[in-house]
C-alpha positions as CSV (number, residue, x, y, z in Angstrom):
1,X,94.3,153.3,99.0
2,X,96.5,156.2,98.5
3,X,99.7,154.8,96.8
4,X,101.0,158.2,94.9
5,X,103.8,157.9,98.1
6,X,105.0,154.6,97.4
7,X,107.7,153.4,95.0
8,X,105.2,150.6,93.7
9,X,107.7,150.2,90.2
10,X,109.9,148.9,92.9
11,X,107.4,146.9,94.4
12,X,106.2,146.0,90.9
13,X,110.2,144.6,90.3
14,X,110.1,143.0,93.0
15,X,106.7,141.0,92.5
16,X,108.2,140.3,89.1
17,X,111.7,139.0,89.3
18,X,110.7,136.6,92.5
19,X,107.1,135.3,90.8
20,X,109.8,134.8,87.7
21,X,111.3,132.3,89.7
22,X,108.6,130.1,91.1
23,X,108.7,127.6,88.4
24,X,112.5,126.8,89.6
25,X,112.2,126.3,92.9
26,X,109.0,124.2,92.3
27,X,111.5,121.9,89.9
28,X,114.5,122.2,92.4
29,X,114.8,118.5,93.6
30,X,114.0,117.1,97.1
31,X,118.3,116.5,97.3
32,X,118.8,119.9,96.7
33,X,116.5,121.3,99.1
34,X,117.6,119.4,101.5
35,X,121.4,120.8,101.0
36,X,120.1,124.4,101.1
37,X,118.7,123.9,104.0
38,X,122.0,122.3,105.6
39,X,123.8,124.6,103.9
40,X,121.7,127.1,105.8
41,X,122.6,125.6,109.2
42,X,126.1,127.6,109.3
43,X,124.8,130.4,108.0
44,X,122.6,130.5,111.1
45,X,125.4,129.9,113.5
46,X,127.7,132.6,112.2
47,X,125.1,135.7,112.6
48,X,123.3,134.5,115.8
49,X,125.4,136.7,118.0
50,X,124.3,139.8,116.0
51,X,121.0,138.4,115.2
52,X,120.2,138.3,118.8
53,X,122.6,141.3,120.2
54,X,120.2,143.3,117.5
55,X,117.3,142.1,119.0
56,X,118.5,142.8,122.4
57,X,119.6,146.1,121.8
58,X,116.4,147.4,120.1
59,X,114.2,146.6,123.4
60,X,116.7,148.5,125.6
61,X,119.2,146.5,127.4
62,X,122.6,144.6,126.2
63,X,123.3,141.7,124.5
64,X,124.7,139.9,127.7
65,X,122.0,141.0,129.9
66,X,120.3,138.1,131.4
67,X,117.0,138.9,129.2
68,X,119.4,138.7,125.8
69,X,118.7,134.5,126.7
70,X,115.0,135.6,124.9
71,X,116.7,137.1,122.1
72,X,118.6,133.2,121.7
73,X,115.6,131.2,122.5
74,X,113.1,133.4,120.1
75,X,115.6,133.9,117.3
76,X,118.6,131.8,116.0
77,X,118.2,128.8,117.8
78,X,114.2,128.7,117.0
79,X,115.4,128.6,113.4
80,X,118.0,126.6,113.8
81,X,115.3,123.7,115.5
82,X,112.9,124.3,112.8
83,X,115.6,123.5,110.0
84,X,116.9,120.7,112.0
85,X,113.1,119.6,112.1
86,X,112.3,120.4,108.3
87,X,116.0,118.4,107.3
88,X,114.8,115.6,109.5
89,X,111.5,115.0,108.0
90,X,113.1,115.6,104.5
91,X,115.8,113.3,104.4
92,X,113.6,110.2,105.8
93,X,111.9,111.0,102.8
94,X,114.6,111.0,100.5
95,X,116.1,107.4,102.2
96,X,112.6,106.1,100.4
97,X,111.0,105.8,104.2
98,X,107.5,107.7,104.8
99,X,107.6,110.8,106.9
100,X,105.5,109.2,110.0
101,X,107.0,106.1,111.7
102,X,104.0,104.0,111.8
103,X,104.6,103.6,115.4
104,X,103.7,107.4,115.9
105,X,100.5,107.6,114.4
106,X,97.4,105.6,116.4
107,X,93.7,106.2,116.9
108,X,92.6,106.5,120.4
109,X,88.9,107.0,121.8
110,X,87.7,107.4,117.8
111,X,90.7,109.9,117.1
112,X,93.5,110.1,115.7
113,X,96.5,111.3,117.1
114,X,100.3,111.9,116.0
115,X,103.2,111.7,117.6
116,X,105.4,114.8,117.0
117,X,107.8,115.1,119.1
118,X,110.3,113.5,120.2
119,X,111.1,112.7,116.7
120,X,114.7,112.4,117.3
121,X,117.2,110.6,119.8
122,X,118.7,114.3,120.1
123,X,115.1,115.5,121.3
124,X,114.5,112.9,124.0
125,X,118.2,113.6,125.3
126,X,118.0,117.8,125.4
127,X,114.3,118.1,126.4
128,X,113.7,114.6,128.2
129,X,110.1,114.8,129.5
130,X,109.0,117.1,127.1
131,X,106.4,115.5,124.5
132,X,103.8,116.4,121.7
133,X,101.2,114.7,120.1
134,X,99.2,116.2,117.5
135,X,95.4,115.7,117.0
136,X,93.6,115.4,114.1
137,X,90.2,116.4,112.9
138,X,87.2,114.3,113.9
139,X,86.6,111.7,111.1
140,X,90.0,111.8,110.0
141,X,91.4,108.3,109.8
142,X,95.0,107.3,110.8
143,X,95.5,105.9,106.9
144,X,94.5,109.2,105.9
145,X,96.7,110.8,108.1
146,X,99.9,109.0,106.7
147,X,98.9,109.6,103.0
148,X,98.5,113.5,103.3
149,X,101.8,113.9,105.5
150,X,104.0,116.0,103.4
151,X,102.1,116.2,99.9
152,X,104.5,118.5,98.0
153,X,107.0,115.6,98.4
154,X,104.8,112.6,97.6
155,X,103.3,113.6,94.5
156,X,100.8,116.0,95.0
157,X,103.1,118.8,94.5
158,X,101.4,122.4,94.5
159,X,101.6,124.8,91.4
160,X,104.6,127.6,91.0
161,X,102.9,130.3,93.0
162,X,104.2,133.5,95.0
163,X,103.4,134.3,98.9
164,X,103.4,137.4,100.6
165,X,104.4,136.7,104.1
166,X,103.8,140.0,105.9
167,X,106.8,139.6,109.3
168,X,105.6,140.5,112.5
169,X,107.4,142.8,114.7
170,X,108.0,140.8,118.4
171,X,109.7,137.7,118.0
172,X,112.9,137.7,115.5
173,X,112.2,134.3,113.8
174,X,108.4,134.0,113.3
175,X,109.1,135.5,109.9
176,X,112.3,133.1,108.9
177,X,109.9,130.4,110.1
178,X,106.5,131.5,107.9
179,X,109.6,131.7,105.0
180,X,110.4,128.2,105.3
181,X,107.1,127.3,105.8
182,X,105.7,129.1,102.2
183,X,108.9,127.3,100.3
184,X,109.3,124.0,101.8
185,X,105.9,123.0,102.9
186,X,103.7,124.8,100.5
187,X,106.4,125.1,97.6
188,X,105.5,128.8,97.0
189,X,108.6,131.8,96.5
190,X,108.2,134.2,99.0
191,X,108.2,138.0,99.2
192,X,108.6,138.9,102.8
193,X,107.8,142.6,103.9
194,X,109.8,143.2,107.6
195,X,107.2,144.9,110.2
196,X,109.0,148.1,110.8
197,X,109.3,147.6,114.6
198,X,112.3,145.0,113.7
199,X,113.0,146.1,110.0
200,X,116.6,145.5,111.7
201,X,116.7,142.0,110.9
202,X,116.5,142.1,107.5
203,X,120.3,142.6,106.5
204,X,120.5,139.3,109.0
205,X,117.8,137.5,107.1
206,X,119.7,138.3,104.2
207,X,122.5,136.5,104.6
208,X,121.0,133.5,106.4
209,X,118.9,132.8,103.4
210,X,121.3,134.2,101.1
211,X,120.6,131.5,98.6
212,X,117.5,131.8,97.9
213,X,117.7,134.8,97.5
214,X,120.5,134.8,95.0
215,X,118.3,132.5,92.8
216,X,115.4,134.6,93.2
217,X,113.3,132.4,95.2
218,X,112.9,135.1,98.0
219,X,113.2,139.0,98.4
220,X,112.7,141.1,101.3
221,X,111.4,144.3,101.6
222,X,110.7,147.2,104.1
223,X,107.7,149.3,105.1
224,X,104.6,149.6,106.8
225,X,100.6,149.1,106.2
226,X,100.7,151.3,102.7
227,X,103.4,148.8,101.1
228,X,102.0,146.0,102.5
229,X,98.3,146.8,101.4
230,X,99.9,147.3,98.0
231,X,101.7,144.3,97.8
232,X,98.4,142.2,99.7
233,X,96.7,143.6,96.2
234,X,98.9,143.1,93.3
235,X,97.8,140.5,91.1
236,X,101.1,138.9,91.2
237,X,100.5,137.5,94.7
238,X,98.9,134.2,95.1
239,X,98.9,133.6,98.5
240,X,99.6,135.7,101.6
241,X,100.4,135.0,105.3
242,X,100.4,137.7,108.4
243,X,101.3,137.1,111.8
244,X,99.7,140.5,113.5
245,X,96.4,141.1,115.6
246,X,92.7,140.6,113.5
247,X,92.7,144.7,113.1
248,X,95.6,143.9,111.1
249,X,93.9,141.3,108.9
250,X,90.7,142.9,108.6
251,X,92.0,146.2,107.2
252,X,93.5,143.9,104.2
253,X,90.2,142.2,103.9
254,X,87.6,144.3,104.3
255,X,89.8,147.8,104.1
256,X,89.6,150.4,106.5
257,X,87.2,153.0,105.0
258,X,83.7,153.6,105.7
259,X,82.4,150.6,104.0
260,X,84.6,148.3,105.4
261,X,82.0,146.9,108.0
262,X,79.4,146.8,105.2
263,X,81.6,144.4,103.4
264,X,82.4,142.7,105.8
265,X,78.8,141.8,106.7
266,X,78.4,141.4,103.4
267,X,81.1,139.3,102.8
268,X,82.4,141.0,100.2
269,X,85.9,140.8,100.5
270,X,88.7,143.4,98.7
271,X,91.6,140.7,98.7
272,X,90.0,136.5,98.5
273,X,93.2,135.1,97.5
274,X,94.4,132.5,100.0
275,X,95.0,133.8,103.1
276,X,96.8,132.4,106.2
277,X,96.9,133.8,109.5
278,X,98.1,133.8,113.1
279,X,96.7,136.4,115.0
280,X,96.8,135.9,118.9
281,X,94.2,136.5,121.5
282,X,93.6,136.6,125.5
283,X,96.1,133.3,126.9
284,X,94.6,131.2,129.3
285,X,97.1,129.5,132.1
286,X,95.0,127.3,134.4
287,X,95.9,125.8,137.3
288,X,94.4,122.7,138.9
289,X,94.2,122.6,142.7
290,X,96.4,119.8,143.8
291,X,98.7,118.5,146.7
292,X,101.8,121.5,145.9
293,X,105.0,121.1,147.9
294,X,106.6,124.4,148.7
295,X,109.1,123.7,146.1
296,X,105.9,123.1,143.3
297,X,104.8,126.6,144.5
298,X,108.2,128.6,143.6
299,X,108.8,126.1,140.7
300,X,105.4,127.1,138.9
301,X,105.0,130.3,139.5
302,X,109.0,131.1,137.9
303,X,106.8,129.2,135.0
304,X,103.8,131.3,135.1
305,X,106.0,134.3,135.5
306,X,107.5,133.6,132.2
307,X,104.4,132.8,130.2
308,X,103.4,136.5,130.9
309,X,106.9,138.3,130.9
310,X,109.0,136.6,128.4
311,X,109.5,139.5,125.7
312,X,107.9,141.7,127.9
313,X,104.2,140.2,127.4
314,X,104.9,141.1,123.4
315,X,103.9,137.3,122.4
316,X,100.4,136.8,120.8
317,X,100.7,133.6,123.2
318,X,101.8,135.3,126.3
319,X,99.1,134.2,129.4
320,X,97.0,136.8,130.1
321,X,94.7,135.8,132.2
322,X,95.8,133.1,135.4
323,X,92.6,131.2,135.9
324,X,93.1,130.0,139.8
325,X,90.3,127.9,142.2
326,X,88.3,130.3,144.0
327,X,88.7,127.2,147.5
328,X,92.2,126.3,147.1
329,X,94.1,126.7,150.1
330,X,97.0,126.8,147.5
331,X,95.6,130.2,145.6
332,X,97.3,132.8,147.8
333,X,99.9,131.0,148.6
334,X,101.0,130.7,144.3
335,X,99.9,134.1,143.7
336,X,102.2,135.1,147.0
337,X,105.1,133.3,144.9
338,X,104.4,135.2,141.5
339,X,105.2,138.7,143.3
340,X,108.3,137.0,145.0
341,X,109.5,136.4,141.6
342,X,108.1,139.4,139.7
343,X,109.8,141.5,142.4
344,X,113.0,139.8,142.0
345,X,113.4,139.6,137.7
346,X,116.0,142.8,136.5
347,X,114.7,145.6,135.5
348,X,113.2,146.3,131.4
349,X,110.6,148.2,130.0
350,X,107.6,147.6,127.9
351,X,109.5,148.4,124.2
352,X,106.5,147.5,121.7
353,X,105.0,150.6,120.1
354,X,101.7,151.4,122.2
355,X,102.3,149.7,125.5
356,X,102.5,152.4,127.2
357,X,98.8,153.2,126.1
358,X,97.7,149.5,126.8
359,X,99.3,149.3,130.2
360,X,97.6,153.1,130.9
361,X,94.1,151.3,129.9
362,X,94.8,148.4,132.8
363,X,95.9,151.1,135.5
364,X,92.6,152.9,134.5
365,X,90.4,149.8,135.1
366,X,92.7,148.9,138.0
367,X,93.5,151.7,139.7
368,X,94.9,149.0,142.6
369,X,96.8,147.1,140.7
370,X,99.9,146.1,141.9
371,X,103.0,146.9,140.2
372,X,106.4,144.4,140.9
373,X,109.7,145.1,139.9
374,X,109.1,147.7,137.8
375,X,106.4,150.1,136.8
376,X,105.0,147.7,134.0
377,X,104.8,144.5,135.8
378,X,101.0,144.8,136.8
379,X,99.0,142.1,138.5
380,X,95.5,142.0,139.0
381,X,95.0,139.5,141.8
382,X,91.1,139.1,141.6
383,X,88.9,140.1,138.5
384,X,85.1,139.5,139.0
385,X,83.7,140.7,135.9
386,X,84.0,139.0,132.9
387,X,83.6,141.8,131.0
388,X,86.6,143.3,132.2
389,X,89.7,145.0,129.5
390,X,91.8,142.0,131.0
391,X,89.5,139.4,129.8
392,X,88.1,141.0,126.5
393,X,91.0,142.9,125.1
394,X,94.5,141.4,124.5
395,X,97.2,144.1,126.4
396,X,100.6,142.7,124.3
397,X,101.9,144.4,127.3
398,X,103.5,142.7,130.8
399,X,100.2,142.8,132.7
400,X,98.6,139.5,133.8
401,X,95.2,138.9,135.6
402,X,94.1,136.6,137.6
403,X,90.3,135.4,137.6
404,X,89.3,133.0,140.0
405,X,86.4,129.9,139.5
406,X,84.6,127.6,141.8
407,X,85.0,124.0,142.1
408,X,84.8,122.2,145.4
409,X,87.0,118.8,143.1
410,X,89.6,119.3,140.6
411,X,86.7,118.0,137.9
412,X,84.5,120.4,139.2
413,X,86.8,123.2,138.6
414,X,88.1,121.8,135.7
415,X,84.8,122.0,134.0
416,X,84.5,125.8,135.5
417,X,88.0,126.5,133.2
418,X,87.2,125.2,130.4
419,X,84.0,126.5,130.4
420,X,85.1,129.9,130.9
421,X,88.6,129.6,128.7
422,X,86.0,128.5,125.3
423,X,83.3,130.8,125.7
424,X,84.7,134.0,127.1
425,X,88.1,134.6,126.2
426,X,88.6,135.9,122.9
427,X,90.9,133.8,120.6
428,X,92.3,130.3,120.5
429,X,95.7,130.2,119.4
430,X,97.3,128.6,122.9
431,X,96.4,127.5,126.6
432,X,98.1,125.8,129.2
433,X,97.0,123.7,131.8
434,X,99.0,123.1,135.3
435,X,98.3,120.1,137.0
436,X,100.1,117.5,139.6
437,X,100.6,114.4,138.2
438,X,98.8,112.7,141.3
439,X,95.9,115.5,140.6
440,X,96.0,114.2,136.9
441,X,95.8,111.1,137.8
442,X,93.2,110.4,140.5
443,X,90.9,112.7,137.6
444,X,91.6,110.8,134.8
445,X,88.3,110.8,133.5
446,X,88.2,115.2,134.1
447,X,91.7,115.6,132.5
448,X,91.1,113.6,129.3
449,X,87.4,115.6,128.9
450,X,89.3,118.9,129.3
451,X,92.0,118.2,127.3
452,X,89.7,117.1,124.4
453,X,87.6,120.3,124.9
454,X,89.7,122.9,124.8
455,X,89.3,125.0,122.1
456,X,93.2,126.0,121.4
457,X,95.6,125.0,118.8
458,X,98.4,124.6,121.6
459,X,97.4,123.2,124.6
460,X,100.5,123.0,127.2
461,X,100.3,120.6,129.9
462,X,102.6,121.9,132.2
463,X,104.5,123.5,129.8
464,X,103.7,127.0,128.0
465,X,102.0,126.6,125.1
466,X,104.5,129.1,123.3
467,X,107.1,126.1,123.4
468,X,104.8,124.6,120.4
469,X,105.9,128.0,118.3
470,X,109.3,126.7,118.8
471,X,109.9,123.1,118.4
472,X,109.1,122.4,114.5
473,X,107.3,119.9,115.0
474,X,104.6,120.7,116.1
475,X,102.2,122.6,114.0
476,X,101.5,126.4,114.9
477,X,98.3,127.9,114.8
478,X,94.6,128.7,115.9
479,X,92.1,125.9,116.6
480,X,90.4,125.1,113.6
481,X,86.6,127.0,112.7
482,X,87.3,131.1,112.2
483,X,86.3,132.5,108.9
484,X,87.3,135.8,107.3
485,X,84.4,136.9,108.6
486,X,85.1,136.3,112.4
487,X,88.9,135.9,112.3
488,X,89.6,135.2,115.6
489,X,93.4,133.7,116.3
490,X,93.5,133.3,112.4
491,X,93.2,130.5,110.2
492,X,95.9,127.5,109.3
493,X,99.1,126.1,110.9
494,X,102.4,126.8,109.9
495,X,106.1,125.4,111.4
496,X,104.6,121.7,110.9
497,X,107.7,120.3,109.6
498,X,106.0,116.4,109.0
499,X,103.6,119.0,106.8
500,X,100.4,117.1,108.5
501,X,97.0,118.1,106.8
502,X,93.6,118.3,108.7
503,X,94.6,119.2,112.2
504,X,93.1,120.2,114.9
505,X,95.3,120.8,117.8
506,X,98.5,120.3,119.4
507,X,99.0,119.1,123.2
508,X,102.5,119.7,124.4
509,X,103.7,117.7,127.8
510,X,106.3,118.5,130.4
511,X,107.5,117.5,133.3
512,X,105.6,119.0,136.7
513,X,108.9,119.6,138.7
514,X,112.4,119.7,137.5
515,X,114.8,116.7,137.5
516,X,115.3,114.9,140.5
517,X,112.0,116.3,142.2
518,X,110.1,114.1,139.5
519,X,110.7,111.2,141.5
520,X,108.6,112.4,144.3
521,X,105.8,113.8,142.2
522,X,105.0,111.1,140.2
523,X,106.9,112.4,137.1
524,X,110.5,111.8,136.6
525,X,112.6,113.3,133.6
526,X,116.4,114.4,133.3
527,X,114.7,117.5,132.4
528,X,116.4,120.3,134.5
529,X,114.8,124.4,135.0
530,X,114.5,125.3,131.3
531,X,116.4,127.2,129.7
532,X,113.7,129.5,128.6
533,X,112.4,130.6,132.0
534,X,113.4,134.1,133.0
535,X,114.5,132.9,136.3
536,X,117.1,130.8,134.9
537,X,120.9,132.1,135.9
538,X,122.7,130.7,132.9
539,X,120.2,130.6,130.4
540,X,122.2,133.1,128.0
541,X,125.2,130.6,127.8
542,X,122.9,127.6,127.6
543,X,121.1,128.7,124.8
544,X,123.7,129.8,123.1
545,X,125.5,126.5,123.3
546,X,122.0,125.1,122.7
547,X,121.9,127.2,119.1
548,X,125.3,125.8,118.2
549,X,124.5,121.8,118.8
550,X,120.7,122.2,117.5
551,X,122.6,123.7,113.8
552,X,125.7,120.8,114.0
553,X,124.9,118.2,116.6
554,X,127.6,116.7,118.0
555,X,128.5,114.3,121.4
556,X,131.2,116.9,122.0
557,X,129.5,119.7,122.3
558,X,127.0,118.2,125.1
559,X,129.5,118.5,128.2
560,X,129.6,122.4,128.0
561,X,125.9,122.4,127.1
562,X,124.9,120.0,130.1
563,X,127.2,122.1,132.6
564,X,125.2,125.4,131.5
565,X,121.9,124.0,131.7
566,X,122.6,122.4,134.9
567,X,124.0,125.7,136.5
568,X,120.6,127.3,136.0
């Protein structure tokens, strides 16, 4: 690598002064974490209006726009939940109590299984309905479980070390949230290089964790593949964790000239320090046939609609492909509902370097495809073969595709999707899975198998599996089994604030139908539209409220936040 451009004495500085520091912050006492981190709370608060006004800005429209609710949702108030979920864990901890209730860890069908979320009376108030339970590696025993929770606070404490955490550029907190992640779960300092497509947020960063990085315990820097390649390198890194796409990773492994492929089938690597990842894929959303009211319809495909155009498609777990039942009388009549609602969202653009290119490539293979609302809001209502760019290639663009399966029976189909979902889509970072409670029920048997054999780290029942990047709790990441070699959606989980060990999965639940239709379904909850969906008219004010109580809960703040959420 070429480095005579770079200013690697700075770099060099940098490496030094923050690995300098590692032995401090790995001797900085549980009570004192703790008040950092509710010291951080208010820090969060005060720059969340400029935090996400940035953020909304740099993709083209205004911070009061109805799409600045994304820049909320996917910034301040993500970080502000995974705080409140780290300080939660933390101070049970420091009361002398263990970090799992024994009540939420059990063993069920020779596994065992965790319950996440809710972990507070807060949770089950502001997302009633909502649940996750985390599953753990086969073999792994529910004793086990409860003695690796959170290591580096029950003495098995890691050594000083330094991690690189190399930010991605679509969604403003994944890098705050793989920060906290290196200090508080691993107990490494970080050095935390911005992805130059939102290099904006690092004077915001700044002074959120400005703290840490008075004491040394984190610095942030700028540039692009050259600065992080040298940094990926430098002997003074331990660890390092990217959030990108596998071209990304395998150009730090294996390098990008003409031997790179050599090595890699060698498995020769050029970096083999420890190395995290989260890399994304091509998102499954299936949808079980079942007995759909009209309302079930519009309801569901407002969710589906946001599962691909949230950010624009620029989410490593946006869905990608729709898998639908080839029979169901219910097919047309959903994908009828998607336009309605594609049509109907305001107008943005694709703002992600490339898109343009990627969206191009679709148009090319699809010279039919429809375009909604906008010129970049392509649906493919029907592809046939699986070897199609849709299917192989992830677009990180707002273009979703629809592949339809047999299956005379929900199982039957079922066993179609998952089929297709594990073998043929590339990655396994997050799926989600629609289903009627009264489908889920009459196939018992079908759901359970499904459930236990997809292959994702998130698996959304009813819910999109991008809800697990948000809630803390629940650990983020690909499903357990890719090597350096074959990288796939990357390797470990991060977030994870009860700091579980061994897992395999997540499975998120939400309620079918928004509160009161839940009664009729099958599947009641107070739950109302979320806030999150693009079709919600007051998410902006709800989330904002929602940032506020989430950093400084309080019963007085839950009338105004109720009245938002309810106006949606």
């Amino acid at each position: 690598m070429n480095t005579s451009a770079l200013d690697t004495s700075f770099l060099d500085r940098t490496v030094a002064h923050v690995r300098g520091n590692a032995e401090s912050w790995s001797t900085t006492p549980l009570t004192e974490r703790i008040a950092l981190l509710e010291r951080l709370q208010p820090r969060i608060v005060a720059r969340a209006a400029e935090m996400a006004g940035s953020g909304a800005l740099a993709k083209g429209y205004g911070p009061d726009s109805p799409w600045a609710a994304e820049d909320w949702t996917g910034g301040p108030w993500a970080l502000a939940q995974n705080t409140a979920a780290l300080l939660h864990v933390l101070r049970r901890i420091a009361a002398g109590r263990d970090p799992l209730a024994d009540r939420t860890v059990h063993e069920e069908n020779g596994r065992t299984r965790v319950n996440v979320f809710p972990a507070t009376g807060w949770d089950s108030l502001l997302l009633n309905g909502f649940k996750a339970e985390v599953w753990m590696r086969p073999g792994v025993t529910a004793e086990q479980t409860r003695a690796c929770a959170a290591g580096e606070y029950r003495g098995r404490q890691g050594n000083p070390a330094l991690a690189l955490v190399l930010g991605a550029g679509n969604v403003a907190a994944i890098t705050a949230l793989d920060i906290l992640h290196k200090l508080y779960a691993e107990g490494q300092v970080v050095i935390a290089k911005m992805n130059p497509v939102n290099a904006y947020l690092r004077r915001h960063f700044e002074y959120v964790f400005a703290e840490f990085v008075e004491r040394g315990w984190l610095s942030f820097v700028d540039g692009g593949a050259a600065e992080g390649g040298y940094l990926s390198r430098h002997e003074g890194v331990d660890a390092i964790h990217v959030t990108g796409s596998d071209r990304t990773h395998d150009a730090i492994i294996w390098g990008t000239d003409e031997g790179a492929e050599q090595r890699r089938r060698d498995d020769l690597p050029l970096i083999t320090k420890p190395f995290s990842s989260e890399l994304g894929g091509v998102s499954p959303c299936i949808v079980v046939p079942g007995p759909w009211s009209g309302a079930d319809f519009r309801f569901q495909a407002e969710h589906i609609v946001t599962s691909k155009m949230n950010n624009s498609g620029h989410n490593c777990i946006a869905s990608q492909i729709l898998v639908l039942p080839r029979d169901w009388d219910g097919t047309e009549l959903l994908l009828d509902e998607i336009r309605r609602v594609l049509r109907e969202l305001p107008p943005r653009t694709d703002y992600y370097p490339g898109a343009a290119d990627r969206l191009a490539s679709v148009r090319a293979a699809h010279p039919a495809a429809e375009a909604h609302g906008d010129d970049c809001r392509l649906l493919v209502p029907d592809i046939t073969d699986h070897d199609d760019p849709l299917v192989t290639d992830e677009v990180f663009g707002s273009a979703l595709g629809v592949v339809r399966l047999p299956g005379a029976t929900p199982a039957e189909f079922l066993r179609h999707a998952v089929d297709f979902a594990n073998a043929t889509l590339p990655g396994t970072l997050g799926a989600t899975l629609i289903v009627h409670p009264r489908t889920e029920k009459a196939d018992r048997e079908a759901m359970s198998t499904a459930i236990a054999e997809l292959r994702y780290g998130t698996l959304g029942i009813n819910c999109w599996s991008a809800v697990g990047f948000l809630l803390g709790f629940t650990p983020w990441g690909a499903f357990p089994g890719h090597t350096r070699q074959n990288i796939g959606s990357g390797i470990g989980f991060v977030h994870n604030a009860f700091m579980l060990e061994d897992i395999e999965k997540t499975v998120l639940r939400a309620p079918f139908t928004p509160a009161p239709r839940g009664l009729v379904t099958g599947d009641p909850s107070l739950s109302p539209r979320p806030p999150y969906f693009v079709t919600h008219r007051t998410a902006l004010t709800t989330v904002q409220r929602l940032t506020r109580f989430t950093a400084a809960p309080s019963p007085t703040k839950l009338p105004a936040l109720f009245a938002a959420a309810l106006r949606g």
